[in-house]
N, C-alpha and C positions, 0 to 999 in steps of 0.2 A: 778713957777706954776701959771698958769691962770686962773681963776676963771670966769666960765661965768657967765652975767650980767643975772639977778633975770630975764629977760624979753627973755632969751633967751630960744624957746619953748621945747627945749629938758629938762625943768624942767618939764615941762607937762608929757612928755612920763616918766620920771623919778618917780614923785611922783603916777602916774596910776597904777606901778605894769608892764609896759606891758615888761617889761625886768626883769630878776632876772640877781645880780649881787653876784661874790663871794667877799666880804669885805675879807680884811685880817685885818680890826681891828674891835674888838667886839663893839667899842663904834657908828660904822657906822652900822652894824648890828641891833644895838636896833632902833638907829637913825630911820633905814629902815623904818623898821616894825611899827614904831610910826607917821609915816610919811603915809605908807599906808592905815594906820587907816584912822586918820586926814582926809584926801584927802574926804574921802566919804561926810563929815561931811562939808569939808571947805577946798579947794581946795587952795586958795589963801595965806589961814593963812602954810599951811602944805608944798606948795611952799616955804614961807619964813620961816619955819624951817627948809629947808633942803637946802636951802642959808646960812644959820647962822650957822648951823652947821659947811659946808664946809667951811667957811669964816674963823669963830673959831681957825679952825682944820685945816689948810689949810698944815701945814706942818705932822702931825702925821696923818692927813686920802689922803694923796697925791697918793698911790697908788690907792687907791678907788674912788677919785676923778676922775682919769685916768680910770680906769675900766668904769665910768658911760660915761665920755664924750670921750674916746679916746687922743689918741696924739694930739687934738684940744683943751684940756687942758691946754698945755705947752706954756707959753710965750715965 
């Protein structure tokens, strides 16, 4: 799994909310929603919690990884 670079702008559309996604793991779920918060407040910092996360997590949030960016994901 591939991990796109912190700079790549579909983290924008990610952390805005303007897509909902179905996680199939609770810990990306809270992640979300903590993320959507953030964003209002500080767009940059909520960016790079929702890189560290995935980063983290990279093999137990791999479908939800995929949910957010697609099969453009996968190395």
């Amino acid at each position: 799994m591939k991990l796109p670079p912190i700079t790549d702008p579909r983290w924008d559309d990610f952390i805005k909310g303007r897509s909902e996604f179905q996680f199939s793991c609770l810990a990306s779920r809270i992640m979300y929603g903590q993320v959507k918060i953030l964003a209002r407040r500080d767009p940059e910092q909520a960016k790079h919690m929702a890189w560290d996360y995935f980063h983290r997590n990279e093999k137990l949030a791999a479908q939800d990884l995929q949910a957010v960016f697609g099969s453009e994901a996968h190395g």
